[in-house]
C-alpha positions as CSV (number, residue, x, y, z in Angstrom):
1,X,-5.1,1.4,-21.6
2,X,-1.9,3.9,-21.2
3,X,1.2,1.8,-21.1
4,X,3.1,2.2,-17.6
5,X,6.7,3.4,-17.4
6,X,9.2,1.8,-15.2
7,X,11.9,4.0,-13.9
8,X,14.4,3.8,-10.8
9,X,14.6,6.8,-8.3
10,X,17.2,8.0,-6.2
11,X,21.0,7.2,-6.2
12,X,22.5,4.3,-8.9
13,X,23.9,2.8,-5.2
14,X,20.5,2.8,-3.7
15,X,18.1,3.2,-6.7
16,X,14.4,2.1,-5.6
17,X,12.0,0.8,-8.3
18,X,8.9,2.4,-9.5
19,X,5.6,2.3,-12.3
20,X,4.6,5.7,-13.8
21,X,1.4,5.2,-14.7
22,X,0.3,8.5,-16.4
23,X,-3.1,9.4,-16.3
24,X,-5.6,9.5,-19.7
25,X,-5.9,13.0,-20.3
26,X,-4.9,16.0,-18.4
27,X,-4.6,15.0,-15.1
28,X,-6.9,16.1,-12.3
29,X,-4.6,14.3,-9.2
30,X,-1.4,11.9,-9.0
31,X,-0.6,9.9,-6.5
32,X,2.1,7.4,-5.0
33,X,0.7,4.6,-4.0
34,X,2.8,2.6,-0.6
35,X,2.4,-0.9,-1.4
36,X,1.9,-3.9,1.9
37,X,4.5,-5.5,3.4
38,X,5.9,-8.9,3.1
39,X,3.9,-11.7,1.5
40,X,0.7,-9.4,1.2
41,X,3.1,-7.1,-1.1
42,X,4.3,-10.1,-3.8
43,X,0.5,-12.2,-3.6
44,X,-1.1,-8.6,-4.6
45,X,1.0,-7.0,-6.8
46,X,-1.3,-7.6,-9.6
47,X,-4.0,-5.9,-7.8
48,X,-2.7,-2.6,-7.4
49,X,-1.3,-2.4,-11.4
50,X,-4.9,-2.7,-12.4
51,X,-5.9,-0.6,-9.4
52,X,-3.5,2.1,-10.9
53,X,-4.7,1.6,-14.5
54,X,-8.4,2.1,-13.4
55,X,-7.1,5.7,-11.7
56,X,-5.4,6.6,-15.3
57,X,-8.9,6.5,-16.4
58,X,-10.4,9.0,-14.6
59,X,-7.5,11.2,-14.6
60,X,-5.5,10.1,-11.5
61,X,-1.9,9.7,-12.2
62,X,0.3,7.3,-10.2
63,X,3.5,6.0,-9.1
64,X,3.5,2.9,-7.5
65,X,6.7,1.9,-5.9
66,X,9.1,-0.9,-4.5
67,X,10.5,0.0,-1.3
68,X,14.1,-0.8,-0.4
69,X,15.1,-4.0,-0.2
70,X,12.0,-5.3,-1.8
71,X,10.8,-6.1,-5.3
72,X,12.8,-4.5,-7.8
73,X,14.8,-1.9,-6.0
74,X,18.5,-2.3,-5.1
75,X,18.8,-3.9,-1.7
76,X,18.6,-7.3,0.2
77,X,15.6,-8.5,1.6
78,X,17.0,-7.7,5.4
79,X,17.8,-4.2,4.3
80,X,13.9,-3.4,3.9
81,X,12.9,-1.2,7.9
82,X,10.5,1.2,8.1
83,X,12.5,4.6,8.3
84,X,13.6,3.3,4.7
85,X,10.0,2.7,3.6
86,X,9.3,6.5,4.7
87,X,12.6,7.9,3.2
88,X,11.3,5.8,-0.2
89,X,7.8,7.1,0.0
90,X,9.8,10.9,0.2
91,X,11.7,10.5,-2.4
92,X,8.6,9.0,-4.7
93,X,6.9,11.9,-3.6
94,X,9.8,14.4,-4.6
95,X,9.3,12.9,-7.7
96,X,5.2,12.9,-8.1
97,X,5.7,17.0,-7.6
98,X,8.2,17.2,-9.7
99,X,6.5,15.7,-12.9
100,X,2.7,16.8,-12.1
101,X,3.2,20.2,-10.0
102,X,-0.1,21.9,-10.5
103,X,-2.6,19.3,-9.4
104,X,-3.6,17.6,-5.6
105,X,-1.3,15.0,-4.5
106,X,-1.9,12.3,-2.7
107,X,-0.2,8.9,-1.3
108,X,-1.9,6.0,-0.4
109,X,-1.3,3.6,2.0
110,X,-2.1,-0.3,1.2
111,X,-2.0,-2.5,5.1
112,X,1.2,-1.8,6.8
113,X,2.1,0.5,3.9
114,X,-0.5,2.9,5.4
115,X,2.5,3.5,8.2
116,X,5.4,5.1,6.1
117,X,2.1,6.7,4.1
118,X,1.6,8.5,7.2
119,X,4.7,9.5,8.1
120,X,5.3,11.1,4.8
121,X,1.8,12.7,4.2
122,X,1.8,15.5,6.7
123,X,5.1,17.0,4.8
124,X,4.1,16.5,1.2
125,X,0.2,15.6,0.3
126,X,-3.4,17.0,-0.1
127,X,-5.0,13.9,0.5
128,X,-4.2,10.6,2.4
129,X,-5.6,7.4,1.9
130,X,-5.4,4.2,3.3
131,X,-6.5,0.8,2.2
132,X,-7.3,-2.0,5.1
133,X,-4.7,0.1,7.2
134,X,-2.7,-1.7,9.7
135,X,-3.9,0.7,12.9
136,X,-2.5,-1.6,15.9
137,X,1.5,-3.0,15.3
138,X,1.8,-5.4,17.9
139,X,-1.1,-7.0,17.3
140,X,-0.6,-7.4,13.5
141,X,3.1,-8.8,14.2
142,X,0.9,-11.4,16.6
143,X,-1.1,-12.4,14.2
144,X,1.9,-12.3,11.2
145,X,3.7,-14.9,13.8
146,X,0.6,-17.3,14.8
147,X,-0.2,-17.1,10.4
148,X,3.6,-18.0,9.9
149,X,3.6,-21.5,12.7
150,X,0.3,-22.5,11.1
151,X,1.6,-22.1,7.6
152,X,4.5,-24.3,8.7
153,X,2.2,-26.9,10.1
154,X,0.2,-27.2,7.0
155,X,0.8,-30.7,5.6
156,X,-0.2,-29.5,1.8
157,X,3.0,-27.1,1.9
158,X,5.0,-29.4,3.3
159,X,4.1,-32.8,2.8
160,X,7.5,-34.9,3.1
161,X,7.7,-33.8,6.4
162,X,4.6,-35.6,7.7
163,X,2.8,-34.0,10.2
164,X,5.9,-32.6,12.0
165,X,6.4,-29.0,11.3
166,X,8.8,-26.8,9.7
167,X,10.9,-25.7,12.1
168,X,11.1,-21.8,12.5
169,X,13.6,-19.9,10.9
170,X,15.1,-16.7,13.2
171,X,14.3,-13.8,12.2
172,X,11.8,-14.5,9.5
173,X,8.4,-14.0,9.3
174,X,5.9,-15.4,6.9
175,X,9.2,-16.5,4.8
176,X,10.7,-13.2,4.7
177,X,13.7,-11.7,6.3
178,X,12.5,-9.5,9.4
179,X,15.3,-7.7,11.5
180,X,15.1,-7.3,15.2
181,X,14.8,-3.8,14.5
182,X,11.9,-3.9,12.5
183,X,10.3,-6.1,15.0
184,X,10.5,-3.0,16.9
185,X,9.2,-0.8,15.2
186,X,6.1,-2.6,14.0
187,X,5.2,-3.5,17.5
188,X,5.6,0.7,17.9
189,X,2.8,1.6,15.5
190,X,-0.5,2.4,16.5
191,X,-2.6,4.5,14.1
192,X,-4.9,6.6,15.9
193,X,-6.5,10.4,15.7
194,X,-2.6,11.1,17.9
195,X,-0.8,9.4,15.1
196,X,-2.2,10.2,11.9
197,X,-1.3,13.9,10.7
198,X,-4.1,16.2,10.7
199,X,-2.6,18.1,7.8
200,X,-4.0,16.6,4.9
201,X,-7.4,15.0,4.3
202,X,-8.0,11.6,5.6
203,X,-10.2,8.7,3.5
204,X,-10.1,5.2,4.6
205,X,-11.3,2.1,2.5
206,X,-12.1,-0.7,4.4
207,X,-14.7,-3.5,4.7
208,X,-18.0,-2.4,6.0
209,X,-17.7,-3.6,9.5
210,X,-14.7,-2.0,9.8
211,X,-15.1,1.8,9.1
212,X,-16.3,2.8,12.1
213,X,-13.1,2.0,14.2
214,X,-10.9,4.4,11.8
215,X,-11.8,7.5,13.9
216,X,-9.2,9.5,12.7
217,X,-10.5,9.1,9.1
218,X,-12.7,12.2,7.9
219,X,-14.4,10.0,5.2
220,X,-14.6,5.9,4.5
221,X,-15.5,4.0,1.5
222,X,-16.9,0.6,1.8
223,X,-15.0,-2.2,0.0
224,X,-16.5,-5.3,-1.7
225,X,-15.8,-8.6,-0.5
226,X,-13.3,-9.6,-2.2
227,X,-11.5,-6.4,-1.8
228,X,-10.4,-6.9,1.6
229,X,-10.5,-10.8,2.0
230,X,-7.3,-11.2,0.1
231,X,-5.3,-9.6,2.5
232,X,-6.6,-13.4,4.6
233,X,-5.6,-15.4,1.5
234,X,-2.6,-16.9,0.5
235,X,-3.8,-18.1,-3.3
236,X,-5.4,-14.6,-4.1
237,X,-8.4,-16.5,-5.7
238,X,-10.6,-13.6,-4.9
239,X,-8.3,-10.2,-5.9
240,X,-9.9,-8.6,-8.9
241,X,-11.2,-5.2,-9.9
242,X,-14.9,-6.6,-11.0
243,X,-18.1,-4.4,-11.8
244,X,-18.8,-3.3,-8.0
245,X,-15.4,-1.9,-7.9
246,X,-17.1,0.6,-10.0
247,X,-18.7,2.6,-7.0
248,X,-15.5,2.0,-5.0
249,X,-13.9,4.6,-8.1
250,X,-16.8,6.8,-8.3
251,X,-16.4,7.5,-4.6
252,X,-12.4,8.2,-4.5
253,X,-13.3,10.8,-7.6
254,X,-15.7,12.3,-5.2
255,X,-13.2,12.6,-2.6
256,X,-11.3,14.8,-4.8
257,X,-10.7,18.1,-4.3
258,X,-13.4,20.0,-5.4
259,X,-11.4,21.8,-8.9
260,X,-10.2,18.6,-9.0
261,X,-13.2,16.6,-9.5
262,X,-14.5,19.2,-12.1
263,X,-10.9,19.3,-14.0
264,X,-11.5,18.5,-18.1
265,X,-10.1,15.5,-19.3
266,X,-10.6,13.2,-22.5
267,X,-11.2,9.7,-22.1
């Protein structure tokens, strides 16, 4: 396995955090890869460094980055909105060009990272793909807030305080700082044949069921099991790249621009 590189991009007052990971071989694509938001982001972290390293293998380069405010870039948690996630995913993608000009670019969207990976696509990428993309905002933040009251009833994560809940902290959601503004703007978001930019080429991966209601997407790949379960999780028992991951690669290769797909490279 190649050994990733970490780096900071932008400004030392607002540097945001990144992982070069370069592909084995001369590579046939790179990518920037938009992680999820809040506790989705820190629970699979792991996921997408071996998702990343399993690209480098068949020639995709990547950068997979912290947004602002979050992980390891400069920022406090309440700094993180999502006209910074899509000024990030820019400036990753400034860099992407910069170090692998020649091949097709792409950024991928992970959940609610699919949003900012959208915004930035139609300026800068050949391809766009999403992963379990967020398509309806309001609903989402509905379902973030009814996941963060029972998570503060649960008696196993709080057990001195009986079965009397946690009481709810303002502006928080699932434990993490979440402005008024960004309220907003999540609630804003609806991905949809208007929304998503018709520029570059569209793949979605997604649980079986669920393909068919990404209309805007020209091609879908069906994820195992335990590929999109763990976005339901919170102890991550099931995220791992195991042997049927295997077509899940084979099929993103395919996707590949066609002098892309039949680019040499040495394993």
């Amino acid at each position: 396995m190649i050994s990733a590189t970490p780096l900071f991009l932008g400004p030392r007052s607002h540097r945001r955090f990144a992982v070069w990971q370069a592909a084995r071989g001369p590579a046939r694509a790179a990518l920037v890869l938009c992680p999820p938001w809040f506790h989705e982001y820190t629970r699979s972290y792991r996921l997408w460094s071996l998702l990343c390293a399993r690209l480098a293998d068949v020639g995709i380069a990547s950068l997979r980055l912290d947004y602002y405010g979050c992980g390891d870039s400069d920022g406090e948690d309440e700094d993180f909105s999502l006209a910074g996630a899509v000024a990030d995913v820019d400036l990753a993608l400034s860099e992407l060009c910069a170090r692998l000009p020649g091949v097709p670019h792409i950024v991928c969207g992970i959940r609610a990272g699919a949003w900012p990976a959208c915004s930035a696509a139609a300026r800068w990428v050949d391809q766009l793909w999403l992963w379990q993309p967020i398509r309806d905002g309001a609903a989402w933040l509905a379902e973030l807030r009814e996941r963060d009251a029972q998570e503060r009833r649960s008696y196993a994560r709080y057990p001195w305080r009986g079965r009397a809940p946690k009481p709810a902290e303002p502006m928080t959601l699932m434990g993490f700082p979440c402005r008024a503004s960004l309220i907003v703007a999540m609630a804003g978001v609806n991905l949809g044949p208007a929304t998503v930019p018709a520029g570059p080429r569209v793949l979605v991966l997604d649980a079986p069921a669920a393909l068919a209601a990404h209309t805007y997407a020209e091609r879908g790949i069906a994820l195992p099991q335990n590929l999109t379960a763990w976005a339901d999780e919170l102890y991550m028992g099931s995220c791992w790249l195991g042997p049927d991951f295997e077509p899940v690669l084979q099929g993103l290769v395919d996707a590949l621009p066609f002098r892309a797909r039949e680019a040499a490279w040495t394993s």
